[in-house]
C-alpha positions in Angstrom: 0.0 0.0 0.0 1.4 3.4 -0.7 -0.2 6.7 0.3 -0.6 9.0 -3.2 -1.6 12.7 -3.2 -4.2 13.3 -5.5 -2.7 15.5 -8.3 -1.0 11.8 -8.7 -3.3 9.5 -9.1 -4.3 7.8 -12.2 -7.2 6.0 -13.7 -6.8 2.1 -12.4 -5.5 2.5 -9.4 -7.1 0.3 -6.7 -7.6 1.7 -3.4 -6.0 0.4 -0.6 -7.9 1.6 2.5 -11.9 3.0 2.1 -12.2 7.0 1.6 -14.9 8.7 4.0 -16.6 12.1 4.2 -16.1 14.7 6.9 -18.7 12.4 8.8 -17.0 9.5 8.3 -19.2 7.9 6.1 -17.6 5.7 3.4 -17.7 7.3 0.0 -15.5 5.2 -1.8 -14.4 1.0 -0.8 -11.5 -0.7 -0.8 -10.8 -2.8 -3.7 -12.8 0.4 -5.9 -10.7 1.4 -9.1 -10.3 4.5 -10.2 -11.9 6.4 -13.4 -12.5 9.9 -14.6 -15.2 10.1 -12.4 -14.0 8.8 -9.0 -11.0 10.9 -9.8 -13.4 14.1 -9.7 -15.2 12.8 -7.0 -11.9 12.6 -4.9 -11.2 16.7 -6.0 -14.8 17.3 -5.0 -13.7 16.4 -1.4 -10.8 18.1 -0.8 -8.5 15.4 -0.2 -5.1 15.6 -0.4 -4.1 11.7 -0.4 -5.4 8.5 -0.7 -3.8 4.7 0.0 -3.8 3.2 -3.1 -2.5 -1.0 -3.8 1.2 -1.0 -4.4 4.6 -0.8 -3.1 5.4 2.1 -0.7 8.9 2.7 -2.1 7.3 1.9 -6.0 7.7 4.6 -8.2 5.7 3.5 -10.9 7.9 2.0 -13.2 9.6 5.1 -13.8 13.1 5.3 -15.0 15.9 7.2 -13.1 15.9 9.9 -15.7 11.7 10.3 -16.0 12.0 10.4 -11.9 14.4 13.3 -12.0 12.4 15.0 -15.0 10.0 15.3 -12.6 12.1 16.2 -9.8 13.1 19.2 -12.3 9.7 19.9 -13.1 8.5 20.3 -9.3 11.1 22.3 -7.9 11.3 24.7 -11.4 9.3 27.9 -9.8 11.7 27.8 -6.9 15.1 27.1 -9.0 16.4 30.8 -7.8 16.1 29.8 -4.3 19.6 28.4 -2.9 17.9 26.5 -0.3 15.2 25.1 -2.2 18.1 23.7 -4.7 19.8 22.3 -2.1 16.7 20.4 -1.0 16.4 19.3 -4.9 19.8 17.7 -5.3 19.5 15.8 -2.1 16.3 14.2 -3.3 18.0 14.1 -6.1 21.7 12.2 -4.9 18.8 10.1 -2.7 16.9 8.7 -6.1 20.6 8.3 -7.9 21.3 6.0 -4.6 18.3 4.3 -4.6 19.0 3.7 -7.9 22.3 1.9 -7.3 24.1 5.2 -8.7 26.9 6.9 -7.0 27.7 10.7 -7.5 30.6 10.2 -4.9 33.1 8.2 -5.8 35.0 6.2 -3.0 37.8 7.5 -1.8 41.1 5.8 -2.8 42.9 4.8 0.3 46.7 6.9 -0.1 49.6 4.9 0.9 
């Protein structure tokens, strides 16, 4: 199960854990898929995320360079800001790792 914000989700997703109202009444089940509609529906309600089936750490099939694409597209209305660009390449050296690529080489031991 992985917890997806709603600007992410997609048509086909199954959720993972039942959405309710402000009252707590169940709006949509587990194990409902997701369509044009639903997707709406979730706006409508002014959620932010939903649990959706899926591995936590699963980034949708995406490759390394679609992953930091997007990182690049996220962070482009603060790319002036030397903090926020610091925060960017650490998620950044963080996918590369998770990734199984170094941007630090290992340092040779001197004699």
């Amino acid at each position: 199960m992985k917890r997806v914000v709603i600007e992410e989700l997609t048509t086909g997703m199954i959720l993972a854990k039942p959405v309710t109202n402000n009252a707590g009444l169940v709006v949509l089940p587990v194990g409902a898929e997701l369509d044009e509609a639903t997707l709406s529906r979730l706006q409508r309600l002014g959620l932010t995320s939903v649990y959706v089936e899926g591995e936590s750490g699963d980034a949708s099939g995406k490759t390394l360079d679609e992953l930091e694409a997007e990182l690049d597209h996220r962070f482009r209305l603060v790319a002036q800001d030397p903090i926020q660009c610091q925060l960017r390449e650490a998620i950044r050296l963080h996918l590369r790792t998770t990734h199984g690529i170094s941007d630090h080489p290992e340092a040779t031991p001197s004699a």
